[in-house]
N, C-alpha and C positions, 0 to 999 in steps of 0.2 A: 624735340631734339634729344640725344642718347646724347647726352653730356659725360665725360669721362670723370672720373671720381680721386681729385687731384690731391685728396684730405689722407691717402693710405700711403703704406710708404711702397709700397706699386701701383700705381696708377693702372685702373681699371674699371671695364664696365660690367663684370660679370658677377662682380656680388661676390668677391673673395671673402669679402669679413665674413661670411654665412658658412664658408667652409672652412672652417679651423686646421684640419690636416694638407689640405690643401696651400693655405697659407703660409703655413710653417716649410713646407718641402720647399714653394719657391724664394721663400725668405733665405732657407738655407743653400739655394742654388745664385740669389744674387751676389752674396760675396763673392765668389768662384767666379762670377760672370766678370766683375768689375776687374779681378787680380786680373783672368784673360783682356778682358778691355785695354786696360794698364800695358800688357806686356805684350797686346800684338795689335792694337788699336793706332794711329796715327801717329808717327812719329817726330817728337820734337812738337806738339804743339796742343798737348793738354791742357796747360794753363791757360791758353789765348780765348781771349772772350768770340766768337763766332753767333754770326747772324742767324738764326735758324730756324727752320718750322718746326713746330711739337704740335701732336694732335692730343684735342680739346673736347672731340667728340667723332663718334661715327655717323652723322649728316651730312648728305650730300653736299650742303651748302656750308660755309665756315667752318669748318671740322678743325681748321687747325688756326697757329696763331704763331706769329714770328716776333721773335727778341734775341737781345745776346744774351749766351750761355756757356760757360766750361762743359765740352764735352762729356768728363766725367760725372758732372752733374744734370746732365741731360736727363728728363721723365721717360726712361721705359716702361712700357707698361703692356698693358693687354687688351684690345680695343677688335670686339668683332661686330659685323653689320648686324643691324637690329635681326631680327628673325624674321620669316613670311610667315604670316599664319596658315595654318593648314598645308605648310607647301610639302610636296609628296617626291616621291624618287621619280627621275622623269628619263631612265631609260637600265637597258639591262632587265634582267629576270625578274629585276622586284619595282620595277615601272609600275605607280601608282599607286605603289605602297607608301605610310606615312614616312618620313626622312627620320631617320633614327636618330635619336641624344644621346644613347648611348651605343657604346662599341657594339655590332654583332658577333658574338663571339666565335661562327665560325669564321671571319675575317679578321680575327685579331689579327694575327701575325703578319698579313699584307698590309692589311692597314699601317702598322707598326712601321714597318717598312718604307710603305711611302711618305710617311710623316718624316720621320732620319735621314732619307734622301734628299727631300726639301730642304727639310732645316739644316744638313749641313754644307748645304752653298752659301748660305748666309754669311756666319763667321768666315766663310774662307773669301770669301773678297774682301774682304775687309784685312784681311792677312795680306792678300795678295797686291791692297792699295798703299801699307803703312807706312811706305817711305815716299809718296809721292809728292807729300809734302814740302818738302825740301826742293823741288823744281819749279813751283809753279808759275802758270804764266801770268797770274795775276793773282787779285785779291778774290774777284768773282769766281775766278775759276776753283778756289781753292778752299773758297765757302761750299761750293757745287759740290766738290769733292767729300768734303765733310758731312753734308745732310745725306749724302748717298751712304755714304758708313755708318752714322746714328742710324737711320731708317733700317740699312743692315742688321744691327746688329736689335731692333727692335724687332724684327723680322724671325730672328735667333729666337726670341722670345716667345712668340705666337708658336710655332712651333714645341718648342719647351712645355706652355701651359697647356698641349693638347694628350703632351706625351704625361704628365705628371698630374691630370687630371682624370685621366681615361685609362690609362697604360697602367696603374699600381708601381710595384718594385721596378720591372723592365722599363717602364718608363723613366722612372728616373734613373736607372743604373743610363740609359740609351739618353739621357741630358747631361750628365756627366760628359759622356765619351766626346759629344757634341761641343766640348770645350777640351779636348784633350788632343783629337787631333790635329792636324796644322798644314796648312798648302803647302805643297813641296816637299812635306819632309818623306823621308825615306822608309823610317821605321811607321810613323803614322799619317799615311796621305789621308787627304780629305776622298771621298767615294766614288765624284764623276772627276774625269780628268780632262776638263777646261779649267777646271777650280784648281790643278796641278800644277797649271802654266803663271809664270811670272807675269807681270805687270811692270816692266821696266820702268816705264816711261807715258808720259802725258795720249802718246798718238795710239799708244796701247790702250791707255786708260778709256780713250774714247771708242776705241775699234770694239773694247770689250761693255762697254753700257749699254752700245746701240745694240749689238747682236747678242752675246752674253745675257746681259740682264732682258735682251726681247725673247730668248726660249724662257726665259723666268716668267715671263708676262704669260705664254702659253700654257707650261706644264699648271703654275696660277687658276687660270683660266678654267682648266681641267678643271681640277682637283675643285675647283670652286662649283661645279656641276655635283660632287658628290653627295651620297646619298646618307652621309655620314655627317650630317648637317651642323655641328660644330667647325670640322673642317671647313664646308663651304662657307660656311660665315666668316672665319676667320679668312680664308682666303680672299673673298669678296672686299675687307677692306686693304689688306696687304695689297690688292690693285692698284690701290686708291694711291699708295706711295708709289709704286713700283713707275706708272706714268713718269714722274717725273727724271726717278734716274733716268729715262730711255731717252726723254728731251734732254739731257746732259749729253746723249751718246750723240744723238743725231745733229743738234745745233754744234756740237764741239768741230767733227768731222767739219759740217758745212760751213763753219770758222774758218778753219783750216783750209778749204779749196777757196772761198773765197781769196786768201788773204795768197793763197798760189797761183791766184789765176791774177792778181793784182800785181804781182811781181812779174808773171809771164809775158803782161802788156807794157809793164814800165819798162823792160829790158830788153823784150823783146826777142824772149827765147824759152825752151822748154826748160832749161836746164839751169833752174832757180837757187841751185844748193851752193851757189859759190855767193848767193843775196841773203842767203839766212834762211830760204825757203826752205819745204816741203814737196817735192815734185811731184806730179799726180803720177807717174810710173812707180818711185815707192809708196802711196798714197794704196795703187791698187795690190801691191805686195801684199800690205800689211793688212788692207780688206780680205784679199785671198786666206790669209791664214786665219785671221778671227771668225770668218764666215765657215768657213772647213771645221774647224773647231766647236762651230758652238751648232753643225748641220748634226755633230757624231751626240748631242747631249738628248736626243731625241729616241735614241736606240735602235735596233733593227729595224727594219721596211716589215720583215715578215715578226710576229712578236706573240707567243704564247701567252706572257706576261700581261700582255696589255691589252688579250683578247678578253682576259680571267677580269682584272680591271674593267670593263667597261659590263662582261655579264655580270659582276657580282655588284655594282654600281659603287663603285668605290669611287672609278676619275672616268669623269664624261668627255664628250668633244669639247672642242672649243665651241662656244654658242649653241650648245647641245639642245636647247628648246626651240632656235630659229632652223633647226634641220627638218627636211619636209620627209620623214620617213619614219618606219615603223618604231623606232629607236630601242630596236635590239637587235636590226643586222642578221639574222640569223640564215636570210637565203640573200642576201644582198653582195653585192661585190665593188671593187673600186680598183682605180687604173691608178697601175703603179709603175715606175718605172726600175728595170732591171738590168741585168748583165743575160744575153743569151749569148757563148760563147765569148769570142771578144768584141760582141756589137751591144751596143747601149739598146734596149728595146723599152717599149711599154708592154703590159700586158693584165688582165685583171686577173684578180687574186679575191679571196673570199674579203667579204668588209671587216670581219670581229678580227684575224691578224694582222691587217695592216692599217689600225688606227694610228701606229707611230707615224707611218708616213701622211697618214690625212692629216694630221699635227705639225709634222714638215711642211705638209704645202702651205698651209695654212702662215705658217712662220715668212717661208720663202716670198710669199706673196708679198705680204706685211715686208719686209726687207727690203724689198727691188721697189717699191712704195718710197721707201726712206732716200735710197739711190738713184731715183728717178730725180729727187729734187734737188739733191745734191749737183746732179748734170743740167740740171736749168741753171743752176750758176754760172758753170761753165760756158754754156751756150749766151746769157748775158753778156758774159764778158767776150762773145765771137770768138771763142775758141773750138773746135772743132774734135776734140779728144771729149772721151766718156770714161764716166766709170762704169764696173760691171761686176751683177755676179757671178761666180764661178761654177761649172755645172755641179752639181749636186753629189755626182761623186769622184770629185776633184782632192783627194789629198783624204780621203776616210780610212778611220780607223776600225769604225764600225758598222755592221750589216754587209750589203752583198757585192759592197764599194771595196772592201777594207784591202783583199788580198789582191786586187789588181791598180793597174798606174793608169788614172785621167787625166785628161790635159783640162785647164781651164773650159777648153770650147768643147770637151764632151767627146773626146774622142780617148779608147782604150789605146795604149801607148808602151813600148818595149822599155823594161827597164834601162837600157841606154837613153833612149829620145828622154827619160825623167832625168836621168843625171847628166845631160849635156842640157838638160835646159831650166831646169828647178828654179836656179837661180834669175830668172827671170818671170817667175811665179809668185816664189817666197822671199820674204825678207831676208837680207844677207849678212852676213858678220860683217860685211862695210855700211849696209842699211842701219843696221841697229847701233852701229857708232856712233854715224853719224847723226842720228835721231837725236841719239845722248847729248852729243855735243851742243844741241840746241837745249837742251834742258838745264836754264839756267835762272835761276828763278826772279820773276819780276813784283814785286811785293808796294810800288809806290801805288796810291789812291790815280785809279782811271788810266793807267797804262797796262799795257800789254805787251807780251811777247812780240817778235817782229813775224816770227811763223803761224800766226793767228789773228783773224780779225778779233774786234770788240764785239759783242753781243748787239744784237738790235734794240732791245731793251734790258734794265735790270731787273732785279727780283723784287715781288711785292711792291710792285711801282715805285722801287727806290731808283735814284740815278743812278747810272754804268760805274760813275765814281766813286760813289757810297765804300764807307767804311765796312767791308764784308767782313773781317777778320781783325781784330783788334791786338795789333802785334806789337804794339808800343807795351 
């Protein structure tokens, strides 16, 4: 078992005491991290003891351990999967060559890049969750919410220690910045702009862990194939968290239909919001928009960038060693879908720049997966409405979607047909009020909100009623 090393005052498995300079630069980046913690970390509930997992070790089995703890005093640290031995680069130019430990220097600079990228989504949900506290629907839900931020913001960290262990000056001047900019703000937005968008609200909060933090799971994924074998490792266990916020997103949601399809039979009507419900017609609004949002974090369909990526073996496919092909693409092609004039078509395109979209399907798949089960609730409950995704380029900001208007069902659309009907797409300034209006926070042991079922089970085989958050 890679036991993590809980005697430093960083917790880690990488043998920091051996590297003295090392140590000292994230010694001196952890105070700066805590003031940020402190000043954009959860709000109103520092002091509160919370139930929560901390990992213990990089084993696949028991790696971690639950107790209460003050947030601020939560074990950050640096925790990457043990090594393979001999394990080689398994695609791109340098395909079976050993996996480097250290940076190649002609890829510093992209390398550098995609580490910054990553790491600064991290802090920025966390930004974008810091008042949700103050609504919740319960105590479960509110502990949920907090391991998804700790894990955040250790997240911040893996990142940090690749930049300030590999990267010299640049890297740490680029871990600084990583705490300096802030979701939303004007003068310094955070880099991808899903990480831009607020977090009002709980039905947000959930719309964005199932799809939001599932591109996380992907680009992860990637980057976890690299051939920059620090990276992959670190990434490799960063999974190992990331699973769970995504059952936050998905059980939250199918909370939420449940507990609207429960209302729809007791009353005997679509039209739940005058019972405290959630209606599944705003239900698919606010799907529509999270899903649009987090289709554009993927980048172009066609992608120079992420042709250069996969030849220099930086960030692989997703399951880049279960692919039955020569894995460097170079006469290879894949079917993507496009704009030919105003008609949606498919057509192939060479394989090395349109990996972003084999990353999309890949995503999409997984997505309509998650919605698929959410519509068996429905369907239990004899109701005869679905939920749906929205075609793919429905509402993009980016790639070959961005500059023209799709309808949900995929058809290209006059800017009139989008402004006489959006609002029956998108969430609306009556949508988002009323969302609000239910946001009222329920904090007693084993109750819940009226707009969301109870879990089926608690955490750590505690009961549903279990003290999650110790608020007394």
């Amino acid at each position: 078992m890679a036991a993590v090393d809980y005697l430093e005052r960083i917790p880690n498995n990488v043998n920091l005491r051996e590297n003295r300079r090392l140590l000292r630069a994230l010694e001196e980046w952890q105070p700066k991290f805590l003031d940020w913690w402190s000043e954009m970390g959860p709000l109103g509930f520092q002091a509160k003891e919370v139930y929560l997992r901390t990992a213990i070790s990089v084993d696949a089995k028991g790696w971690a351990q639950f107790g209460y703890l003050r947030m601020p005093e939560y074990r950050w640290g640096i925790f990457l999967a043990e090594p393979e031995p001999g394990r080689a680069i398994n695609f791109g130019d340098h395909q079976g060559q050993p996996a480097w430990q250290e940076v190649p220097g002609e890829h510093r600079g992209t390398l550098r890049r995609l580490i910054v990228t990553q790491g600064d989504t991290e802090p920025a949900s966390v930004e974008q969750q810091r008042h949700l506290g103050r609504t919740c629907p319960s105590l479960y839900d509110l502990r949920n919410l907090f391991q998804v931020n700790v894990e955040e913001g250790r997240h911040l960290w893996a990142m940090v220690y690749l930049l300030d262990a590999y990267f010299g000056r640049d890297g740490r001047e680029e871990s600084e910045a990583l705490l300096q900019r802030r979701s939303g703000d004007r003068d310094k937005p955070r880099i991808l702009g899903a990480f831009n968008e607020r977090t009002p609200d709980w039905l947000s909060f959930y719309m964005f862990t199932y799809f939001t933090d599932r591109d996380g799971k992907y680009q992860l994924a990637a980057l976890a194939e690299s051939g920059f074998d620090p990276l992959s490792r670190t990434c490799r266990f960063m999974l190992t968290e990331e699973a769970h916020h995504m059952f936050v997103g998905e059980t939250g949601i199918g909370r939420i239909v449940q507990r609207t399809c429960e209302l729809m039979r007791e009353h005997k009507t679509d039209d739940i919001r005058q019972f405290g419900g959630i209606d599944l017609r705003t239900l698919q609004r606010y799907l529509n928009f999270h899903y649009s949002v987090s289709l554009d974090l993927f980048g172009s369909e066609i992608s120079t960038n992420a042709a250069n990526f996969y030849t220099m073996g930086l960030k692989g496919r997703f399951e880049e060693t279960k692919k039955d092909d020569d894995h460097r693409l170079k006469d290879a092609t894949y079917r993507v879908t496009a704009l030919d004039g105003e008609r949606v078509v498919t057509r192939e395109e060479p394989a090395l720049p349109t990996l972003n979209e084999r990353l999309r399907d890949d995503y999409i798949a997984d997505c309509a997966r998650g919605v698929a089960r959410w519509n068996e609730i429905i369907k239990r409950h004899g109701l005869g409405s679905e939920l749906a995704l929205p075609h793919r380029g429905f509402r993009r900001a980016i790639g070959s979607f961005a500059d023209v208007r799709v309808s949900p069902d995929g058809r290209v659309i006059s800017e009139a047909e989008w402004d006489a009907r959006k609002d029956e797409w998108l969430p609306t300034e009556n949508d988002k009020v009323f969302v609000q209006s239910l946001m009222r926070p329920v904090v007693e042991r084993g109750k819940f909100a009226n707009w969301i079922a109870p879990p089926a089970r608690g955490i750590n085989g505690q009961p549903i009623d279990f003290e999650y958050v110790r608020l007394a």
